[in-house]
N, C-alpha and C positions, 0 to 999 in steps of 0.2 A: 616540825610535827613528825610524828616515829609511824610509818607505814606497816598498817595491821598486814600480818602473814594472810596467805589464804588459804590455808586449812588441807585438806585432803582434795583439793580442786587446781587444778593446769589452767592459768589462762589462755586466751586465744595468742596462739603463735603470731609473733608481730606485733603484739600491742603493748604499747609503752606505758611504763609505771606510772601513775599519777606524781604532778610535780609536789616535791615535800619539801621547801623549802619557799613559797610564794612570798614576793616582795610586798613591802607596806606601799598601798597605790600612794599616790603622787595628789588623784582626784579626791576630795575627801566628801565622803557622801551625804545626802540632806537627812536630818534626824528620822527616824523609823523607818530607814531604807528596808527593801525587801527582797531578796533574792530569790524572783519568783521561777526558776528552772533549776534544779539538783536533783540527786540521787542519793541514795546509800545504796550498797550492794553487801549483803552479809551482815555481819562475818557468814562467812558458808558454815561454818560446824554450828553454830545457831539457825542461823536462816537458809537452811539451802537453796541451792540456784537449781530453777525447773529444769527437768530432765527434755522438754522440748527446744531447751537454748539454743543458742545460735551462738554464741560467743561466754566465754568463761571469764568474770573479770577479775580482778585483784579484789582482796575485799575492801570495802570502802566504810568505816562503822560512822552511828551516828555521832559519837563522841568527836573524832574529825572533822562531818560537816560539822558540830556547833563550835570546831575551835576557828576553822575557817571562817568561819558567820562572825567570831568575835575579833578575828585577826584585820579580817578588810573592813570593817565595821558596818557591816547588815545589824538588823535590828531584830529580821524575821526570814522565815525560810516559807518555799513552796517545795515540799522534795514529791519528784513524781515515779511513779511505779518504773522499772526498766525493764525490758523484754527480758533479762537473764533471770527474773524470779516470776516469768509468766503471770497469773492470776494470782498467785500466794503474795497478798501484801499484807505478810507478818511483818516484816523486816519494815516497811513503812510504817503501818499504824503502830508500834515499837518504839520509830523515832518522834514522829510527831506526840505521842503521849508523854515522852521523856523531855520534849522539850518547852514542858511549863507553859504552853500557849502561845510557842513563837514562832510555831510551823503549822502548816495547814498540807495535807496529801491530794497528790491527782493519782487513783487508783488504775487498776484493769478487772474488770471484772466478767466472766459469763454469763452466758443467757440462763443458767443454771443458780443462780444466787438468788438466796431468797432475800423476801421483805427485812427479817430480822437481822440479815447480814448487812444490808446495806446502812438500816440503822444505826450498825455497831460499829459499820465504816464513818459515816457520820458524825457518829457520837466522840470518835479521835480525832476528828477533825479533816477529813475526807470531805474535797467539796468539788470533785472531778472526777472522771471518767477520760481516757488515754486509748483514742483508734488509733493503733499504730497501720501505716501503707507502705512503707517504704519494704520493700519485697525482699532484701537482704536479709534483713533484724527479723520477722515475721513470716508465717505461712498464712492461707487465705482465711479472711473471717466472712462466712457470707453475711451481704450485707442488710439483708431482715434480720438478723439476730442484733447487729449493731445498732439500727433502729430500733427495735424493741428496748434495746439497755437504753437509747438515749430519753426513749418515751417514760422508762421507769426512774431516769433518777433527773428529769426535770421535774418530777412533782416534791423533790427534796430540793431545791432551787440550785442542784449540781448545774455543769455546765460541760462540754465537751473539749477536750482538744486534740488537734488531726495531727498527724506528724505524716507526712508525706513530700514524694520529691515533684518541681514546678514540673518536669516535662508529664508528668503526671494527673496536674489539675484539668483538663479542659474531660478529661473521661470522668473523674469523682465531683464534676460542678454539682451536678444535679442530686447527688448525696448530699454533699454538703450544706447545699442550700437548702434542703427540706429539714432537715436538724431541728429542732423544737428549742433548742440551747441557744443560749451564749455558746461562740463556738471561737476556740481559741487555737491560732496556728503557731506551732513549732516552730522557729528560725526563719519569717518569713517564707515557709514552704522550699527553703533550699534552692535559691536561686541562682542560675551559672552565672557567678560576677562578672566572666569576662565575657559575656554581651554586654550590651549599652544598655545604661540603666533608664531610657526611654524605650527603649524595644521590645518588642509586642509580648514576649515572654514574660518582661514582667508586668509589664500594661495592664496583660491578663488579671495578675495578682489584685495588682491595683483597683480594677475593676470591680474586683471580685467582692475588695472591703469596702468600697466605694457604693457599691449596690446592693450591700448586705448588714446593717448596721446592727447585728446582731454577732461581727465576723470583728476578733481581737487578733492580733499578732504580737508575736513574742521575735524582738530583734536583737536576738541570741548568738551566740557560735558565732562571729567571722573568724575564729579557728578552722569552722566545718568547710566555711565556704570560701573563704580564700585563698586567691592562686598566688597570689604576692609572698602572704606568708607573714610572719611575726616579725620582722626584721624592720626597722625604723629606715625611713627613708630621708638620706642627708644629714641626719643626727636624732630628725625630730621623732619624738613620742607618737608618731603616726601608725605604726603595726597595723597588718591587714587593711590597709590602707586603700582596697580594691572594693571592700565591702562597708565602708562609709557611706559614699551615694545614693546606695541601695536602704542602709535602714536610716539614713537621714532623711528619705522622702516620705520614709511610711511615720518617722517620727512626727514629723513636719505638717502631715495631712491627715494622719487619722492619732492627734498626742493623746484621746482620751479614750483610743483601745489600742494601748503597747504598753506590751511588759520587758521587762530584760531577768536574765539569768545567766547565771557561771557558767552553769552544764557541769558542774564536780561532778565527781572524780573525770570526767570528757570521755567517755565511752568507748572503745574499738577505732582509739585514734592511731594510726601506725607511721604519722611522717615526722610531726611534733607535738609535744606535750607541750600546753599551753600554763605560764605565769597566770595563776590569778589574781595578782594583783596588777600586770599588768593591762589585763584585761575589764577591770576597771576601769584604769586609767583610759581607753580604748571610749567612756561610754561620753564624756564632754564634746567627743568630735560628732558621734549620734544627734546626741541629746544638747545643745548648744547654749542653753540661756536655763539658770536657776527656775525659772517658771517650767519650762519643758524637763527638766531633768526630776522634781519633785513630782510630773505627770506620771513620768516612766516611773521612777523607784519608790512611791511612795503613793500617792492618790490611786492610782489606778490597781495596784494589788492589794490594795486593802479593801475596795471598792469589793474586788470581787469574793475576797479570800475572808475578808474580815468586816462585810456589812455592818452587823452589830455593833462594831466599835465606829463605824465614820459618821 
């Protein structure tokens, strides 16, 4: 694949090109898989990236993710808004109109959007809303505003998803849990692998979906959260090998609210840029038996993304 330029835009110092040459996985995925976490970014000289960013990234066009979609064999895409294009989601509803009905968007939008906007978000196939917390990527959104968006686009039968980090959750419980939404968590809330995957840190998490059946996890990125790192241990196809435990409990105990996703193009990653194809191959040690793997990539993002058709 030929890596789009990025226009009259610097990216963030540090941060590694997307990989352009990803391996054909090894796992070969159940029919109508979904790749429900991606992005586009850009191109910037079409879509510009919001002047509030926090990071500048390569551009990433949608013509890419659908050659990536066709390369590892996805079926369907979920691509969701990325803090580098703030509230402006040209450059999403773009892709999702382009791609024939096989992407569905999780937007950002302000307390300032009106009715006919959301509509129009809808109408391209927007079916999400994106609080981002993680205090690096974003500045503070108060949070009556964020409730009020989640009150307005739960009567479009939208749904939420949080992205924040675990040392994080025990202060946003009580947000969280008042939410009116299906509320869907980003990478298992980013939890430090190397505690114990019974220790109270992620107990919490557990808990959390455990006492909120209304609370989805996406068991994404062990790129993000791995301290082991991509490197197979002893020969085997094991990679991030740290962060197995952790989304094979949540696969294991809540299979009928988890999603998985790439994360294209991997965002503000600066130590390695991750093989998509082998990160595929990464989702058989998750997701363990053909019943549980058609949960993750295939019933459950259609469930949510694509009601009408299940």
């Amino acid at each position: 694949m030929t890596k789009p330029t990025t226009g009259d835009f610097t990216k963030t110092s540090g941060w590694l090109d997307w990989y352009t040459g990803p391996t054909k996985p090894s796992f070969k995925l159940p029919a109508g898989a979904v790749d429900a976490h991606c992005h586009v970014f850009g191109p910037g000289a079409e879509f510009p990236y919001a002047p509030e960013r926090k990071y500048t990234p390569c551009d990433a066009s949608k013509a890419e993710l659908f050659a990536l979609r066709d390369h590892l064999g996805f079926a369907r895409n979920v691509i969701v808004q990325a803090t580098c294009h703030g509230a402006d989601n040209r450059a999403l509803v773009d892709a999702c109109l382009a791609s024939g009905g096989k992407a569905r968007g999780v937007a950002t939008v302000r307390r300032s959007v009106t009715n006919e906007e959301l509509q129009t978000l809808h109408a391209a196939g927007v079916r999400g809303v994106r609080f981002n917390f993680v205090k690096r990527l974003v500045d503070f959104t108060p949070k009556d505003e964020l409730m009020e968006i989640a009150g307005r686009i739960a009567k479009l039968g939208w749904h939420v998803v949080i992205y924040f980090e675990a040392v994080d959750l025990p202060e946003l419980w009580d947000f969280f849990t008042a939410l009116p939404t299906t509320v869907v968590v980003d990478h298992m809330g980013r939890p430090d692998v190397s505690l114990p995957v019974d220790g109270p840190q992620f107990a919490l998490f557990r808990k959390f979906m455990r006492e909120h059946s209304n609370v989805w996890s996406k068991v994404s990125c062990p790129e993000r959260l791995s301290v082991t790192g991509p490197k197979a241990l002893n020969g085997e196809q094991n990679a991030y090998r740290d962060v197995i435990p952790f989304a094979k409990a949540i696969v294991e105990e809540f299979s009928d609210r988890v999603l998985w996703g790439t994360d294209w193009p991997h965002p503000n990653l600066k130590d390695h840029m991750p093989d998509d194809g082998l990160l595929v191959d990464f989702i058989p040690h998750i997701a363990t038996t053909p019943a549980l793997q058609k949960k993750l990539l295939v019933d459950n993002p259609m469930r949510l993304y694509w009601p009408e058709e299940v």
